[in-house]
C-alpha positions as CSV (number, residue, x, y, z in Angstrom):
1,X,-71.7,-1.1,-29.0
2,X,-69.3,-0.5,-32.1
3,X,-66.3,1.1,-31.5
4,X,-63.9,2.7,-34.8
5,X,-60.2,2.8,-33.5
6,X,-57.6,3.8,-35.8
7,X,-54.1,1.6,-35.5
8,X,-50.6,1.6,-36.6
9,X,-50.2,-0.7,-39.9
10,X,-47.7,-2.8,-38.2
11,X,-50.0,-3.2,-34.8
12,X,-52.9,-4.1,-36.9
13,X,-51.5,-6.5,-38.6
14,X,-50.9,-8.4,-35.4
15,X,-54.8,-8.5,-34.4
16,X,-57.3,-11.2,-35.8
17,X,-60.9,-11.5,-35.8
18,X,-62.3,-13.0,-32.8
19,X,-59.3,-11.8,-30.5
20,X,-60.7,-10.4,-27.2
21,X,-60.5,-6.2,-26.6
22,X,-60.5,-4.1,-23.7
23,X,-60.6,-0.5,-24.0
24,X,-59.4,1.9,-21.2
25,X,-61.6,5.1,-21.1
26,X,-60.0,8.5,-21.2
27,X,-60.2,10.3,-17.6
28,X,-62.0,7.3,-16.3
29,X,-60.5,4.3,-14.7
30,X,-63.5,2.5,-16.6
31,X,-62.6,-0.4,-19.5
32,X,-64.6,-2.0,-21.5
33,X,-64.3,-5.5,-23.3
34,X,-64.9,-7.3,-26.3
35,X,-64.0,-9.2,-29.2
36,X,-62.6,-8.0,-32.4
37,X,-65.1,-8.7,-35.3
38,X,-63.5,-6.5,-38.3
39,X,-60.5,-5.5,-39.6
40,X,-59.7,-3.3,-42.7
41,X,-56.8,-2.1,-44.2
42,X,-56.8,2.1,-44.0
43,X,-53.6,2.4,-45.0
44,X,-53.3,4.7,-48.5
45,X,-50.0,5.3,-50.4
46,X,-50.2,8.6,-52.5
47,X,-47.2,8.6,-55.6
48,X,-45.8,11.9,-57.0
């Protein structure tokens, strides 16, 4: 399973590829774990 999660610049800056993941489910007391394997940079700056 693949899993997209948007983050906070400053939060993803603190993860690493390899780290372990758990993800809590929404209206589920299910979680499911896993490793990090990619990290990209979606932050865009727009000038005026």
């Amino acid at each position: 399973m693949v899993l997209s999660i948007n983050f906070n610049a400053d939060d993803a800056e603190k993860m690493y590829v390899g780290e372990t993941a758990t993800v809590s489910l929404s209206n589920s007391f299910s979680k499911i774990s896993g490793t990090v394997s990619y990290i990209t940079s979606g932050t865009t700056y727009t000038e005026y």
